[in-house]
Structures are given as structure tokens and as C-alpha cells.
N, C-alpha and C positions, 0 to 999 in steps of 0.2 A: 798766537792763539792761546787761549786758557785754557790751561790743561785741568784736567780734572779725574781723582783717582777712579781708575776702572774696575766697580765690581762685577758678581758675573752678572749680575741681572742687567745692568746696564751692557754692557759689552754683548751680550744675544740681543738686545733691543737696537742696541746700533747698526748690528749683522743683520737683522730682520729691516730696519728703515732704509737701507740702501743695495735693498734690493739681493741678499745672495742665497736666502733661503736659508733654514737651520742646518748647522752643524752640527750633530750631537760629541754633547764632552764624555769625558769616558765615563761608564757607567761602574767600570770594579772601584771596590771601595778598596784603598790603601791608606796606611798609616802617614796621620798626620807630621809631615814635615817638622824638623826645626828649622830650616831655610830660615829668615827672617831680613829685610830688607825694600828699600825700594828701589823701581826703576823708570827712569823717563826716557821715552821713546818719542823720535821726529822723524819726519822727513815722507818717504813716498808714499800719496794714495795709490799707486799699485799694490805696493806690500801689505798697505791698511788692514785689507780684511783677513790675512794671512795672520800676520801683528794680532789683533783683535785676539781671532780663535786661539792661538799659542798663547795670550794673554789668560783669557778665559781660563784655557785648562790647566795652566801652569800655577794659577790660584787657586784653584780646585784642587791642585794637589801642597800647595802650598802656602796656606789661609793666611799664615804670617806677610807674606811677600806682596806690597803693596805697587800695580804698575801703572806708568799714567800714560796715554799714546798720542799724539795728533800726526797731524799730515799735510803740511803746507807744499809736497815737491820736493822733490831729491835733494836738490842741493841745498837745503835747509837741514837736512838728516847731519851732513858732517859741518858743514857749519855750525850747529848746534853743539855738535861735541867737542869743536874746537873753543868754542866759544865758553864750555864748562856749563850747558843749561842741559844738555842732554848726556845721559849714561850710553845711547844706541842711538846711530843716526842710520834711517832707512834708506837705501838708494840702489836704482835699477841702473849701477856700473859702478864698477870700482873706483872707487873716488883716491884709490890710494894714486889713480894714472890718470892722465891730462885727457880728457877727450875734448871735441871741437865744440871753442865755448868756454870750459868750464879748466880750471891748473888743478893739479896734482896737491891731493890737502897730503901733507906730508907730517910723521908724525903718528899716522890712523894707524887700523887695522881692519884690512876687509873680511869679515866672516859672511860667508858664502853662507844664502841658506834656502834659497830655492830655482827653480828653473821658472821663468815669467814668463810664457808665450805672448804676444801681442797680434793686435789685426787690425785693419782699417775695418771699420762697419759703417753703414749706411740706415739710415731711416726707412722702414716698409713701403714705404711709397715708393723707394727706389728701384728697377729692374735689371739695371747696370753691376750685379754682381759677380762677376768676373773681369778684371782689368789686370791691365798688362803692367810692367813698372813704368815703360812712359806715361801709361795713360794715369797711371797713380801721381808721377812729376806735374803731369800738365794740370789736372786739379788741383793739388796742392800749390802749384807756383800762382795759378790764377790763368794760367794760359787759356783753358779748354772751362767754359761757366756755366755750360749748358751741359745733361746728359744723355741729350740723341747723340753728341760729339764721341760720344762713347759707345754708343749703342742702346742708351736706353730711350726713353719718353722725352719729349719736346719741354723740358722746367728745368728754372734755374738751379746749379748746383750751392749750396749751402756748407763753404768750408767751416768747419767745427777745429779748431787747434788750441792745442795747452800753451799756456804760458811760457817765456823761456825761464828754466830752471827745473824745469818735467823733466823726468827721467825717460818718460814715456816716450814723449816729444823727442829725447835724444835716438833713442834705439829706433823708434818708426823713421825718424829721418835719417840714421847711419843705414837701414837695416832693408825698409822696406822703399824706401826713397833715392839711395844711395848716394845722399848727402845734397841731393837738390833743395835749396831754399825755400822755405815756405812764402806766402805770400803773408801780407803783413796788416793791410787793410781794405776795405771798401765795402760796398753794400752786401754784398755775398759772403762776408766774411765774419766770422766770429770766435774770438778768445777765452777760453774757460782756465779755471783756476787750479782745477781739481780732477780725477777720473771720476769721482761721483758728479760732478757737474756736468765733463763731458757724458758720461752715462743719460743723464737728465734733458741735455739738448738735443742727442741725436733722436734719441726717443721720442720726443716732441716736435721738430722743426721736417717739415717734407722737405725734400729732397734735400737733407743735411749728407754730410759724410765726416767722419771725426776718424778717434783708434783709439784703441782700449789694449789692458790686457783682457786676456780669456778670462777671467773673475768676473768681470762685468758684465759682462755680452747677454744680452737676456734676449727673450722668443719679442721685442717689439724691435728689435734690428737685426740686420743680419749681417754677417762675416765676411768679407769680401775674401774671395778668392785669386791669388797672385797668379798668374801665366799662368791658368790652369789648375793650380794646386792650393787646394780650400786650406782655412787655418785650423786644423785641428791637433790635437795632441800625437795620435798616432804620426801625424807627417812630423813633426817637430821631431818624433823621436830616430824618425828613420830617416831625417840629414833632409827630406822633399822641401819643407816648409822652414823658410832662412829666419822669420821675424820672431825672435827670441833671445833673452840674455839673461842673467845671470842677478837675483837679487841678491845684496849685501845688505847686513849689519856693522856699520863702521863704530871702533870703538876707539878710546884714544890709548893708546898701545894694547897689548894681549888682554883681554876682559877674563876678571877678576871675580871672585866671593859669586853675589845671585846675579848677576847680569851674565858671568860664564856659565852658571847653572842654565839659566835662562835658555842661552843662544844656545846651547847641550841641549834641550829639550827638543828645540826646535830642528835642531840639525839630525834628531831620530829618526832610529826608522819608525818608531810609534807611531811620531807625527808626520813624518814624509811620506809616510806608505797610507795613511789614514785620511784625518781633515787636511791636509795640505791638499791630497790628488781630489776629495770632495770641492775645494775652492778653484777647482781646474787651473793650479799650480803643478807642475811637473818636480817628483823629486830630482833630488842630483844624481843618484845612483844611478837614474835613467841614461844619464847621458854622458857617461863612461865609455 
């Protein structure tokens, strides 16, 4: 993907075109930085709009410090940095440990830098918003195609699923799926590239069903509810709601000059306690 430097103007027209509403940057005026430096950033469209905002303000307070971001999917964040194209590779798990799928990049460093709730959502048309975790297996395997099978209206279901190499796609199927395999193809099925993509499908397509983190989830779909227990922040923090994990900044050993500055910004309580919980990202502190 071509990267290209993010000023702020552009970086709130990015936040504004996909959808997450403004986040205001800080508005006290402090002295200008000598920071001086750039940083390229890859990997998760979950993190993206997280990334963006910390971009945004971290220029603002830092005019010198030039950052550039994209978002191909997790596992392009430490690939990137192993490969020397990226200073920060974005990924929803720690890529320093092997999870199913994907080996242990060895070498990194995981900087921990926000809590990602995640949810299966469904398209408005849908009325099957409370499922059980079988009934989440048997959609996503392709078992159950219809949603009366479930409870809802007599129409086909519309699997909506990320590519392998999602981070997303990792944690919804360790988390909310408990490792049941998705289904892979056929007429009821479809494969996105990106969480602004799946954002973009389920919102358009009747009776779709996809999963996002909470950043995305807008009033045209809704949040499926697990066993009873809806995906909101307050449940995630109080242990009720399981489908959440841990975003990282992978760097290749301890990060250094303005990329530690950086990922310091971002690990504040300035920003954890502020525009992080605005992008309905959970600080870490939370979940201590």
C-alpha cells in the first residue's frame, strides 16, 4: 500500500470518511517540540483509527515529527518491521507468541497499547440479535444458512469474514467462536480485506452477519449479544463479556528516539483516559 505522510488535516478527513465521528485534539497550546523525526506505521485496521487520532495529536504537539500509517491486517504490522519497511507494526496479539495460524516473529517487541473489545454485528434487517456460541459456530461454519434456524425471520444468512492474516478474524474466532473454523466459500459467503470494508458490507448487505471491534459498530448495525450478555464496554470490564484482547505496537527490539516518544504518548493517561475511550477503545488501566 502507499504510504503517504499524514498531516492533520488529512488524518481527521480519514476519521471523518470512515465513519467514527470527530475526535477533538487537544485544544491547550503547549510549546513547540524539538522531537524531530519520522515514523511508519503498518498493520491492523482495528488499531487504524486509534493510530490515526495518536497520529493526529502527536503532530500537533510535535510539528517536526513526520508519521506515515496504512492498514493491510495484523500480520503485515510485524512483517513489516521485520522486513525494515515499518518503524511500528500494528497487531491485535502479540505477535512476539505463536497463535493458531500464524509463528512467534522473534526478535520484536510487544508495546501494549490499548484494550480492543470486539463483536459479531449483524445488518438492521437482522432480528436474531442474541445468539448463543453454538449458534455463533453454526453460522460461521456454514452449518445453520437461514436465520429462523436461530430465531429470527425466514432469509438467508450473509457470512461477512476477514481475510486470513486479520487480527480481528484471530481473536473473534479464538474468543467468540472458540476456535471453530469458519467456512470458506459459497453463495452466502463473503470475504473482506479490511474492518472498514467489513464495516461497509454489513451495513449494506440484508441479513449479513460479520465482527468488528467497537470503533466501528455504527447505529446501521447492531451488536450481537453472546449467551445473553450484550458487547459493551462496561461488560468487558467487569470479566461478563469474553470477546477482547489486547492491541500491540510491535517494534524490532526496545523503541528508541520518536517512535518511543510516540508509543509514550499513546500508552498515557492523556490519551488512554481521553480520545482512546472516545474511539470506544478501553484503556489498559482498566483492566488491571
Amino acid at each position: 500500500m502507499k504510504l503517504k505522510w499524514l498531516k492533520v488535516a488529512t488524518v481527521a478527513a480519514l476519521i471523518a470518511t470512515i465513519g467514527f465521528g470527530s475526535v477533538q485534539a487537544p485544544t491547550k497550546t503547549e510549546a513547540a517540540s524539538k522531537l524531530s523525526g519520522k515514523i511508519v506505521i503498518n498493520g491492523s485496521s482495528a488499531l487504524l483509527p486509534l493510530t490515526l487520532q495518536a497520529a493526529n495529536e502527536f503532530k500537533k504537539l510535535n510539528p517536526k515529527v513526520k508519521i506515515s500509517a496504512s492498514a493491510a491486517g495484523s500480520i503485515t504490522g510485524p512483517q513489516s518491521v521485520r522486513k525494515g519497511i515499518a518503524d511500528i507494526g500494528a497487531v491485535d496479539w502479540d505477535a512476539t507468541k505463536a497463535v493458531p495460524g500464524f509463528e512467534a516473529f522473534t526478535g520484536q517487541v510487544a508495546n501494549k497499547v490499548a484494550v480492543t473489545p470486539f463483536a459479531a454485528v449483524v445488518n438492521k434487517s437482522v432480528t436474531a440479535t442474541n445468539l448463543t456460541t453454538k449458534q455463533l459456530q453454526d453460522i460461521f461454519s456454514g452449518k445453520v444458512t437461514n436465520w429462523k434456524e436461530v430465531g429470527g425471520k425466514d432469509a438467508d444468512i450473509i457470512v461477512v469474514n476477514r481475510a486470513f492474516g486479520s487480527g480481528t478474524r484471530v481473536n473473534f474466532q479464538q474468543k467468540a467462536l472458540n476456535g471453530t473454523d469458519f467456512m470458506t466459500k459459497g453463495s452466502n459467503y463473503k470475504e473482506v480485506k479490511t474492518s472498514g470494508d467489513m464495516k461497509t458490507a454489513v451495513e449494506s448487505t440484508p441479513g449479513a452477519i460479520g465482527y468488528l471491534d467497537f470503533a466501528y459498530i455504527t447505529t446501521k448495525m447492531t451488536g450481537v449479544s453472546i449467551n445473553g450478555v450484550a458487547p459493551t464496554v462496561d461488560n468487558v470490564i467487569n470479566g461478563k463479556y469474553k470477546v477482547w484482547g489486547y492491541g500491540y505496537y510491535m517494534t524490532k527490539g526496545q523503541p528508541t528516539g520518536v517512535v518511543k516518544e510516540f508509543i509514550k504518548y499513546v500508552q498515557s493517561a492523556k490519551f488512554q483516559n481521553g480520545s482512546l475511550k472516545k474511539l470506544k477503545f478501553i484503556p489498559l488501566s482498566a483492566m488491571k
